[in-house]
TIVORO-589677 format. One record per residue (C-alpha): residue number from 1; residue in one letter; chain; z, x negated, y negated. Coordinates in steps of 0.001 Angstrom, whole numbers, plus 500000, padded with zeros to 6 digits. Layout:
! TIVORO-589677
REC   num   residuo   cadena       c3       c1       c2
REC   NUM         a        A        Z        X        Y
...
//
This chain:
! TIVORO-589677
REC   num   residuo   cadena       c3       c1       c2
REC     1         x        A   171056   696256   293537
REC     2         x        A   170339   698368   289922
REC     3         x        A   171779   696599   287461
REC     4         x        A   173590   700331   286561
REC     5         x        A   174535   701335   289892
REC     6         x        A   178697   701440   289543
REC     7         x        A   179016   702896   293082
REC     8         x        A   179694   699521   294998
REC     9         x        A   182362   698286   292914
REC    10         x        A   184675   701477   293240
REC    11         x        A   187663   700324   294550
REC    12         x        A   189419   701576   297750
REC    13         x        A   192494   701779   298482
REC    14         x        A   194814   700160   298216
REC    15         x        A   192871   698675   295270
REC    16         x        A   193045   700555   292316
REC    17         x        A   194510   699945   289683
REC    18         x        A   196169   702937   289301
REC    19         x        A   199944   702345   289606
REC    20         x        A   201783   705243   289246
REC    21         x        A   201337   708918   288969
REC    22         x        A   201916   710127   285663
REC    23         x        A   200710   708259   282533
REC    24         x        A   204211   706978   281667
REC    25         x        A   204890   705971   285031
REC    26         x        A   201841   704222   285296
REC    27         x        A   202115   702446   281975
REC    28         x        A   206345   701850   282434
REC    29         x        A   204436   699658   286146
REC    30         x        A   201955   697886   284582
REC    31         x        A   204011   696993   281123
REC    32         x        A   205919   695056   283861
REC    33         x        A   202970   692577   283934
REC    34         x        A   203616   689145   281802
REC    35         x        A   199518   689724   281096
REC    36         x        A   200470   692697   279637
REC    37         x        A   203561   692239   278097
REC    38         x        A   201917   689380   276108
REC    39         x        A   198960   691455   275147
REC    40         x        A   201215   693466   273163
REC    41         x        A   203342   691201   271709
REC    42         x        A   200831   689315   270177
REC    43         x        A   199692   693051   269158
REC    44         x        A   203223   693585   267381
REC    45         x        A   202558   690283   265722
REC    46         x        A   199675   690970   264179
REC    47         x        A   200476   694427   263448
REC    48         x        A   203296   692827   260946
REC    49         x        A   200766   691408   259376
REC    50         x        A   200142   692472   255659
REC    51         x        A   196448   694628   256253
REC    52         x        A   193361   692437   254826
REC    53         x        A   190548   693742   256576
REC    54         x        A   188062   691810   258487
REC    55         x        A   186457   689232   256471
REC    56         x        A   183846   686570   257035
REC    57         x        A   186783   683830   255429
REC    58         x        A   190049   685197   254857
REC    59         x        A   188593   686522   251455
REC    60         x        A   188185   690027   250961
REC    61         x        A   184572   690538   248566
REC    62         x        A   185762   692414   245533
REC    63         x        A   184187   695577   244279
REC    64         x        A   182482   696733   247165
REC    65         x        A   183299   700111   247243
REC    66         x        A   183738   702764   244762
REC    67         x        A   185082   706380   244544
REC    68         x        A   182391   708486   244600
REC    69         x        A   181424   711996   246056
REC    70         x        A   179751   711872   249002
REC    71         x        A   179553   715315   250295
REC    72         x        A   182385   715119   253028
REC    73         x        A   182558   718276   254373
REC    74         x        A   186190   718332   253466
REC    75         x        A   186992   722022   252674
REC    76         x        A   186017   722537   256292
REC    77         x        A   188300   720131   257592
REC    78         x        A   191489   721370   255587
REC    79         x        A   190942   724787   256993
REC    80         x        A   191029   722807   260519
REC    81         x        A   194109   721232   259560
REC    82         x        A   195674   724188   258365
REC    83         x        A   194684   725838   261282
REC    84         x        A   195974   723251   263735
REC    85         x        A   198991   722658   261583
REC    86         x        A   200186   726840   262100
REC    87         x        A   199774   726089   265969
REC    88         x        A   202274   722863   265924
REC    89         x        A   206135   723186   266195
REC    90         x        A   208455   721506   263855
REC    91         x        A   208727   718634   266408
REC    92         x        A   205887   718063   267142
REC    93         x        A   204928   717890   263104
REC    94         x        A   207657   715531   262767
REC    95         x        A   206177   713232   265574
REC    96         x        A   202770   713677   264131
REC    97         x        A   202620   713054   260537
REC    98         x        A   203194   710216   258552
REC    99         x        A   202514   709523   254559
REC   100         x        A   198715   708454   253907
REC   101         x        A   199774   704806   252837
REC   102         x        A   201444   704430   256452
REC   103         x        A   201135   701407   258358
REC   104         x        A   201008   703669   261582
REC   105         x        A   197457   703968   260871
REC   106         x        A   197006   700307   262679
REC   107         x        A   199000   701118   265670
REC   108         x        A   195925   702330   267543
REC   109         x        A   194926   701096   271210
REC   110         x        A   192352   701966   273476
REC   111         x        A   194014   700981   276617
REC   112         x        A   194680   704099   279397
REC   113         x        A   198777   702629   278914
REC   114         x        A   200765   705696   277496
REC   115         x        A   203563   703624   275580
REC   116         x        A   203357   705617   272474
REC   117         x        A   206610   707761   271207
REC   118         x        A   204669   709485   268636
REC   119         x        A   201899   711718   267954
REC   120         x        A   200775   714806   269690
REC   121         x        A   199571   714294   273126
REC   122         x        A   196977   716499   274003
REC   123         x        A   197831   716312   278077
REC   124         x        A   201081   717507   277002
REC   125         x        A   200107   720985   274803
REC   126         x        A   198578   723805   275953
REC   127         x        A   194670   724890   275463
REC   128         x        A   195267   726521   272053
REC   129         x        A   196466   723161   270672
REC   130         x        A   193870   720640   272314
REC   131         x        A   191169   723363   271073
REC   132         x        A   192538   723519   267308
REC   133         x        A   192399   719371   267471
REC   134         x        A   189276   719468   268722
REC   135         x        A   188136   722006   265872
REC   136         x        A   189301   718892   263696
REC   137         x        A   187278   716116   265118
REC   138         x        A   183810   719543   265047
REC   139         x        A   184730   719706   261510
REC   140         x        A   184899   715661   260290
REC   141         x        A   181977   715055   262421
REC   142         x        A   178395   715243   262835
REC   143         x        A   177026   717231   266222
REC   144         x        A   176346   713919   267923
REC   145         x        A   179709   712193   266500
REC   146         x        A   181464   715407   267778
REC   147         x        A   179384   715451   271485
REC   148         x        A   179639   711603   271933
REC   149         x        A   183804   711890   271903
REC   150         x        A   183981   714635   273600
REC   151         x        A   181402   712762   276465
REC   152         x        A   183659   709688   276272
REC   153         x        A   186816   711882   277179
REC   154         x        A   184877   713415   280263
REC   155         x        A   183959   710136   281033
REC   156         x        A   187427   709362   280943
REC   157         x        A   188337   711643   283422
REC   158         x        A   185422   711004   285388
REC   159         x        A   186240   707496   285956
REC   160         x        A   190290   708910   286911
REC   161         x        A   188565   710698   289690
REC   162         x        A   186652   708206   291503
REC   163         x        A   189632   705599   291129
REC   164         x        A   192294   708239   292200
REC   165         x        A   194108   708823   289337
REC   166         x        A   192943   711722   287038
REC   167         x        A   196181   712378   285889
REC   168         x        A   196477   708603   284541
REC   169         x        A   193113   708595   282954
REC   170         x        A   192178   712115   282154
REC   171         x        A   190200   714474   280109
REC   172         x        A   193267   714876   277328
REC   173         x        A   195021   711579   277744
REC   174         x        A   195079   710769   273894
REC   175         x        A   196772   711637   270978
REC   176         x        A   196085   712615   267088
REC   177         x        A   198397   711708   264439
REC   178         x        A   197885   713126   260953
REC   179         x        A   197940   711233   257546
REC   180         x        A   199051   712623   254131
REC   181         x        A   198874   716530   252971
REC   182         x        A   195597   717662   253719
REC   183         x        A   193659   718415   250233
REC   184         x        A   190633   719047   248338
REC   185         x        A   191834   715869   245459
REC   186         x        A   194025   713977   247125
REC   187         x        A   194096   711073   250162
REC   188         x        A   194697   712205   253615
REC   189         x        A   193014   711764   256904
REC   190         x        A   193319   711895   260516
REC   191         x        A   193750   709403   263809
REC   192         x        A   193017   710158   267414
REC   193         x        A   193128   707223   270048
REC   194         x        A   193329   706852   273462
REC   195         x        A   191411   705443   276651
REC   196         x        A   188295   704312   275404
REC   197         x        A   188113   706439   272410
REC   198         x        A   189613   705595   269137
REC   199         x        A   188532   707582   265664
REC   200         x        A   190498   707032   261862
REC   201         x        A   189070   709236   259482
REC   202         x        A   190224   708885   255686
REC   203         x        A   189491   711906   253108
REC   204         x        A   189549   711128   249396
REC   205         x        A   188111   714263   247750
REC   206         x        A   184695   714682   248976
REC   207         x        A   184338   711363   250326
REC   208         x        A   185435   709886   253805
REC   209         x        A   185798   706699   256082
REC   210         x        A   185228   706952   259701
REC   211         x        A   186420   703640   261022
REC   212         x        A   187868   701895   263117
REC   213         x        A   186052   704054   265384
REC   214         x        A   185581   702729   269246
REC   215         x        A   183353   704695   271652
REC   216         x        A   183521   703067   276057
REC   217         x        A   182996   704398   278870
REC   218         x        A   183479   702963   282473
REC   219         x        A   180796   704132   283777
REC   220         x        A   178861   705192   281024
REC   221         x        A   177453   708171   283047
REC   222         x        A   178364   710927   285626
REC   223         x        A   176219   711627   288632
REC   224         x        A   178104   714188   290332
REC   225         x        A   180701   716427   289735
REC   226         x        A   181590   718804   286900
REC   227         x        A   180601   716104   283805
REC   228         x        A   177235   715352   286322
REC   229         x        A   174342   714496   283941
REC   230         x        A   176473   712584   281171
REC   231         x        A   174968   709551   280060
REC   232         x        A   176382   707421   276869
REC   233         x        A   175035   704435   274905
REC   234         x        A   171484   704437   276127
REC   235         x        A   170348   704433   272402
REC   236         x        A   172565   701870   271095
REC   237         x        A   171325   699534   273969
REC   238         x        A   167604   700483   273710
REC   239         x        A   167357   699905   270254
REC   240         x        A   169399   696501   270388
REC   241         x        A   166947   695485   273038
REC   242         x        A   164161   696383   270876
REC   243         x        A   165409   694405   268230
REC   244         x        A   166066   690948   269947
REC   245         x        A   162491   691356   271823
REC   246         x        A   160683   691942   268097
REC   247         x        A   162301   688524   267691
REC   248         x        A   159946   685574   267309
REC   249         x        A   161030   682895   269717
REC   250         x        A   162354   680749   266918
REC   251         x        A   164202   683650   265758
REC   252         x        A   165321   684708   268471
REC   253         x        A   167001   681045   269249
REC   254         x        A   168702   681714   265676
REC   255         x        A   170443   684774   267079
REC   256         x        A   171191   683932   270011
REC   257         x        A   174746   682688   270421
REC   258         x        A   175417   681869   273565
REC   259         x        A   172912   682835   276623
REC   260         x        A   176177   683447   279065
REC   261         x        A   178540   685894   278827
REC   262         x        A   180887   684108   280945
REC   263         x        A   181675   680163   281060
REC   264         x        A   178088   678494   280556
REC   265         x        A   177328   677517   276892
REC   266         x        A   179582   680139   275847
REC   267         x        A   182430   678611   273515
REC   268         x        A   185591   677988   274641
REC   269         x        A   188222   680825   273897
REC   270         x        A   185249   683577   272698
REC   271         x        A   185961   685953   275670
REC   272         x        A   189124   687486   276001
REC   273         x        A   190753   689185   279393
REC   274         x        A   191075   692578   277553
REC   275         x        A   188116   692746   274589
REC   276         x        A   186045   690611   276346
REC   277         x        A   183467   689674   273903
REC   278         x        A   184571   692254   271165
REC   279         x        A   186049   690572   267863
REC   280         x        A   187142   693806   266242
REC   281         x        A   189258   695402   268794
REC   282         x        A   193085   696527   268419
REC   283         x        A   195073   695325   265948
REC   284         x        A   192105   692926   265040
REC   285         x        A   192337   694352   261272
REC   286         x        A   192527   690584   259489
REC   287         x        A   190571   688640   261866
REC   288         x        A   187940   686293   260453
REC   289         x        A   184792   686308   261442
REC   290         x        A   181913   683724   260272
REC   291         x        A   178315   684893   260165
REC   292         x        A   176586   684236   263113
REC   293         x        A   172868   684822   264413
REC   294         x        A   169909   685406   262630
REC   295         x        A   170060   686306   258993
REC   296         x        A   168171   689439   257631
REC   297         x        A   166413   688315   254449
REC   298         x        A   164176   686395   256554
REC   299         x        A   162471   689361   259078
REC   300         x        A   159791   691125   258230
REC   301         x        A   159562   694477   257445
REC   302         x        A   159173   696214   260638
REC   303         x        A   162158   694105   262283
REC   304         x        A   164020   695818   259108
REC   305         x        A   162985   699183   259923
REC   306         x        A   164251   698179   263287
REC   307         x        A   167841   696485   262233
REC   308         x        A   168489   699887   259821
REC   309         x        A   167375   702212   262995
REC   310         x        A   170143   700079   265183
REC   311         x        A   172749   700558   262754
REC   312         x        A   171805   704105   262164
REC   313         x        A   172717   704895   266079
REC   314         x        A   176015   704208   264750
REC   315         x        A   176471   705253   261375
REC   316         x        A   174777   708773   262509
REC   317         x        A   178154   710245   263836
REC   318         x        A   178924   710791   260014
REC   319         x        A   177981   714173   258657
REC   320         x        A   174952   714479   256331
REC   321         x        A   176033   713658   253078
REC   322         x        A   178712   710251   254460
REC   323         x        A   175781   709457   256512
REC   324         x        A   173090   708801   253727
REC   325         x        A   176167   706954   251870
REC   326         x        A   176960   704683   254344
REC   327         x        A   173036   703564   254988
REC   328         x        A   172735   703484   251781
REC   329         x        A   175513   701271   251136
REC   330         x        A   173889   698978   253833
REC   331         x        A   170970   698624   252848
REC   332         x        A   172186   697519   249636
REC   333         x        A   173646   695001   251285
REC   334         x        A   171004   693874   254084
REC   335         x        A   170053   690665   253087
REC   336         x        A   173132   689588   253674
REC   337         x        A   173437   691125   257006
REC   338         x        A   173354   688760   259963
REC   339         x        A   172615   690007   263765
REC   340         x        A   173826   687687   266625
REC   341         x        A   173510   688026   270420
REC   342         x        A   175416   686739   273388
REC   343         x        A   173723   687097   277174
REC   344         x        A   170170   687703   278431
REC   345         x        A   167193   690356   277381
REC   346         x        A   165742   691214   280494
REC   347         x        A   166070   695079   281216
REC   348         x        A   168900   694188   283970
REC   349         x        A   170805   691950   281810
REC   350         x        A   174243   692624   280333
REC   351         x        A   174531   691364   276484
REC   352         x        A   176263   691174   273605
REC   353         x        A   175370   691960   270414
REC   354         x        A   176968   692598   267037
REC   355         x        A   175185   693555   263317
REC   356         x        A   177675   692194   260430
REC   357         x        A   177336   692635   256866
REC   358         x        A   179720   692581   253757
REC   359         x        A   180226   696673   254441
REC   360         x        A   179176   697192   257978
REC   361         x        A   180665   695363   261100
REC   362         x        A   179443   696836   264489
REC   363         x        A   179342   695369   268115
REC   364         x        A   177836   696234   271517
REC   365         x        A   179003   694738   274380
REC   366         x        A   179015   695073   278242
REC   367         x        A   181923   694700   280096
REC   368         x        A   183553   693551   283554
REC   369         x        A   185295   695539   285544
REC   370         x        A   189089   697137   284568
REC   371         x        A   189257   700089   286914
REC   372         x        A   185742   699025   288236
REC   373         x        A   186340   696075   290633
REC   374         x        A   182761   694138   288929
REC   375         x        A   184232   690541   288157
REC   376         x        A   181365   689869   285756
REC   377         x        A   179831   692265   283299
REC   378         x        A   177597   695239   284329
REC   379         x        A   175428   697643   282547
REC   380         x        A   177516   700662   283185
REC   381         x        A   180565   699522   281779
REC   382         x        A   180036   699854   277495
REC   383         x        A   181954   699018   274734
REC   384         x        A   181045   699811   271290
REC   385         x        A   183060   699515   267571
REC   386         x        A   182175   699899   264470
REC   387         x        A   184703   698732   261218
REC   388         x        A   184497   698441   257254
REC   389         x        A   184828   694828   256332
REC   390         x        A   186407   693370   253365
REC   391         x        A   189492   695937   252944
REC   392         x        A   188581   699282   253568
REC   393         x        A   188708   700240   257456
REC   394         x        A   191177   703098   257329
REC   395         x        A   189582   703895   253752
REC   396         x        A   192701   701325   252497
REC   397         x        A   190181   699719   249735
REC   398         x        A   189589   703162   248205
REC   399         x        A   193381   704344   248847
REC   400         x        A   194280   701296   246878
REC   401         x        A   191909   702377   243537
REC   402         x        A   193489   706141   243665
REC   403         x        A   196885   704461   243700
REC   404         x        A   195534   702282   240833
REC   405         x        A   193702   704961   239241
REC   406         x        A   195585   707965   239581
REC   407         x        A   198578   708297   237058
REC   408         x        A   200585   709962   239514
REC   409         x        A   199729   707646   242008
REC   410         x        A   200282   704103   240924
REC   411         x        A   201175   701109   243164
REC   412         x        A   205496   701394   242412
REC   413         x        A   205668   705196   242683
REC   414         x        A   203302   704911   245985
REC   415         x        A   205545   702513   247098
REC   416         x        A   208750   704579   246152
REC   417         x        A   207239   707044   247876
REC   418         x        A   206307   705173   251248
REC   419         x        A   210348   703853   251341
REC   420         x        A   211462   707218   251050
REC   421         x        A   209462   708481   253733
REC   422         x        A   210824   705231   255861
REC   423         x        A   214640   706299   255216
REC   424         x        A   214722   710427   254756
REC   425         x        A   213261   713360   256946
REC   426         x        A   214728   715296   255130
REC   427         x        A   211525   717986   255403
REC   428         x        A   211270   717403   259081
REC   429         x        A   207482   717262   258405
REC   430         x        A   207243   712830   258867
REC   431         x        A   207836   710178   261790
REC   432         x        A   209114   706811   261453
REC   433         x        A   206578   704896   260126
REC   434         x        A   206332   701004   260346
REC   435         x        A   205339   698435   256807
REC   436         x        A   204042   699272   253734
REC   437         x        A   200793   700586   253112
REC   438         x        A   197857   699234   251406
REC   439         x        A   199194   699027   247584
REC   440         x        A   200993   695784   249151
REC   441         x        A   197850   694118   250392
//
């Protein structure tokens, strides 16, 4: 059997997974499961956490990041905003929005369950809204960035098709949330999460952070219907492959991990039921995570090249002038970059793989089966992230030095600020938020 072939592991009924027949209903079924009641609690606990980042020791490296211009296209994505914002009732503003310090910027998932009591929900507005939104994410991203979530929600509702529930995991099934007043000077940004698809974008002037960002898909291409011919992540596995087999054997026994992705030599407690191999996942925000693998200052030139073309297949859903920031800023940093691998290398073998720096922290990893009924992991089932280490996923590290920085924004009266918010609506314009934001960290 092809290693990508998803078709014998479609379920029939009565085995999908699918248990109800709206989203709510579905999720209000399956939050009935202790597996998934526990998920989430442990969720809420670490969402109560004070925000860290991800960090290689509990330490966050100081001075990593600076305010700078970057060439954001920001103007453009105010006028989306604005143009959005004039399409949105007073409700659904006051669901939406919360300050730009918020804590509700960490209450993203990427599970299909529809538990959420904020936010707009795109399967619940009419084609005028979803298309402003969608002018939003056009605006904030780069073509590809812009064509590879749109593929992922397709996907989405690909996959709700040949498991029998469309409805559950559709096309629109996510929601955006916005952060802040939307301006040319000041901090804002934007969230939109759902199935498979998660995207935080922070604005500070002409300057931006794109992460946490998550791109899946299960399976990671159509071959029939209307989304026929879509096919994700071929790049980002190609050029992983590439890397590992440029690998000398010695270094490629340095990398490697763990050669199963399941039991084997893998260590105890590294795969989890829902993230599988992925460390950076929901709510994951202050996890530590060591260096593993193969260190970069010791590959040659070429295997360079190749490492900064790998982390390019990520970075390059940035617009221009982010983009050459960001690989900049890596490169800077790249030998102290580590790559590590989990699984085989053969061209039918599912893997692991993650690239981890002080700024960058990105994995790759096939899955098993959630709607698919594959016990093990298969090649069309992907999973990809991509996070800012050491403080500033959400942008928080560079939200902190404007606070710091800005005399009208210093830590107490951004503080003030985020407790009034908590307490009065009075402009009808903010949701209840949860914590403080990132002045506190």
């Amino acid at each position: 059997m092809n290693a990508d072939d998803y078709h014998p592991f479609i379920p029939q009924p009565p085995g999908s997974k699918i248990a109800g027949p709206t989203p709510r209903e579905h999720a209000q079924a399956r939050m009935k499961s202790p597996r998934a009641q526990g998920l989430f609690a442990n969720w809420d606990r670490l969402f109560h956490e004070p925000f860290r980042g991800i960090t290689t020791c509990g330490q966050v490296i100081p001075d990593l990041y600076t305010m700078r211009p970057e060439g954001a296209p920001t103007l453009a994505m105010i006028e989306a905003i604005n143009s959005l914002l004039a399409r949105m009732t007073p409700g659904q503003k006051k669901a939406s929005r919360f300050p730009v310090g918020s804590q509700q910027w960490r209450h993203w998932q990427n599970t299909e369950l529809y538990v959420e009591d904020y936010g707009l929900r795109l399967d619940e507005v009419g084609e005028p809204l979803r298309e402003a939104v969608m002018r939003v994410l056009r605006t904030s991203m780069s073509a590809h960035g812009y064509e590879l979530s749109r593929d992922v929600m397709k996907l989405n509702r690909f996959l709700g098709d040949i498991v029998g529930g469309p409805a559950v995991l559709g096309e629109w099934c996510y929601i955006f949330c916005l952060f802040g007043v939307p301006s040319a000077t000041e901090p804002w940004g934007w969230q939109f999460f759902g199935h498979h698809l998660v995207l935080n974008c922070f604005v500070l002037g002409a300057q931006m952070v794109l992460t946490p960002a998550f791109w899946g898909a299960e399976p990671s291409y159509a071959d029939h219907g209307p989304f026929k011919g879509i096919q994700l992540f071929q790049d980002e596995e190609r050029a992983g492959l590439k890397l590992m087999r440029s690998f000398s054997a010695e270094q490629q026994k340095r990398a490697i991990v763990a050669h199963s992705m399941m039991g084997g030599d893998l260590p105890e407690g590294r795969r989890h039921f829902a993230d599988n191999l992925h460390l950076g996942g929901a709510f994951q925000d202050n996890r530590i995570v060591p260096y593993e693998g193969l260190k970069a200052d010791g590959l040659s030139a070429l295997q360079r090249r190749d490492l900064m073309d790998l982390v390019e297949k990520y970075l390059c859903v940035l617009p221009e002038g982010p983009l050459r920031a960001r690989i900049a800023e890596v490169e800077r940093h790249l030998p102290d970059t580590h790559f590590c691998w989990i699984g085989g290398f053969a061209e039918d073998s599912p893997f692991y793989y993650r690239v981890q720096s002080p700024v960058t922290f990105i994995e790759f990893d096939h899955h098993a089966g959630v709607f698919l009924t594959n016990l093990e992991p298969a090649k069309f089932h992907v999973h990809t992230i991509v996070r800012t280490p050491n403080g500033n996923d959400y942008g928080f590290d560079l939200l902190r030095q404007h606070y710091k920085h800005s005399p009208h924004h210093n830590q107490q009266q951004a503080q003030q600020q985020l407790a009034q918010h908590r307490h009065h609506h009075g402009d009808g314009n903010y949701h209840h938020h949860h914590g403080d934001g990132p002045s506190k960290a």
